[in-house]
N, C-alpha and C positions, 0 to 999 in steps of 0.2 A: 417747818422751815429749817431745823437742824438736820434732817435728812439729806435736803435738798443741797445746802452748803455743802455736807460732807462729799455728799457723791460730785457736786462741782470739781470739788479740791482731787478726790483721786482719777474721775477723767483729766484733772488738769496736769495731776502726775503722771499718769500714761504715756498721755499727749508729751510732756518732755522727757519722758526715758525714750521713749519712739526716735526723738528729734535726735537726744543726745547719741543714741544705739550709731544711727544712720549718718551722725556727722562724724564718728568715728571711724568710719569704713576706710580701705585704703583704695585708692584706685588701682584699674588697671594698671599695667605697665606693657612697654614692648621692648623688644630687642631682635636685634641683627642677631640672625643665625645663617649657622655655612655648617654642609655636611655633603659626602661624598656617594650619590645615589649607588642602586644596584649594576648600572652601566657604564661607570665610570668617570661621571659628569661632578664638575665643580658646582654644588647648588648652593643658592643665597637665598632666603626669606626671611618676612617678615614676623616674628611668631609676636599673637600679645597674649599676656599670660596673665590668668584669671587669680585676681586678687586672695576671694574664698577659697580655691581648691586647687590652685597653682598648673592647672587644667590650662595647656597651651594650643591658640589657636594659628598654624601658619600661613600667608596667605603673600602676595608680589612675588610667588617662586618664577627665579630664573636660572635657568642652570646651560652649561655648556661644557664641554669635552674639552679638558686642558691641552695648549697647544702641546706641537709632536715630541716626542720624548721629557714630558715634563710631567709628576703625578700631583691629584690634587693635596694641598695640605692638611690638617688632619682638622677635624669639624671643632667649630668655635660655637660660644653664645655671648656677646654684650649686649650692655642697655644701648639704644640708638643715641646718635648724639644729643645732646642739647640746643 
């Protein structure tokens, strides 16, 4: 019977270092980024950027050729709005 309890109690500890590990996580985040492609195009996307490994994904790329005599400005990163 003491076996039995004991091993309850530390699966039952696992079980909340597990729960507490994973509610500690941070989420994702995203942000607005602009950067100035190899052709000369003003590009905007979306990049979300990977909590663990700060590993950025971007993705809604649109870009287009600043009008005539005008150069893109120089590449940003924000968090998207709120």
């Amino acid at each position: 019977m003491k076996g039995r309890r004991e091993g309850a109690l530390a699966g039952a500890a696992l079980l909340g270092a597990a729960l507490l590990l994973t509610g500690c996580a941070e989420p994702d985040r995203s942000e607005i980024v602009t950067w100035t492609d190899e052709h000369g195009r003003a590009c905007t996307g979306v990049a979300v950027v990977d909590s663990e490994d700060s590993d950025r994904e971007v993705t809604s790329i649109d870009c287009d050729y600043p009008p005539e005599g005008r150069q893109p400005g120089r590449a940003t990163s924000r968090p998207l709005p709120g």
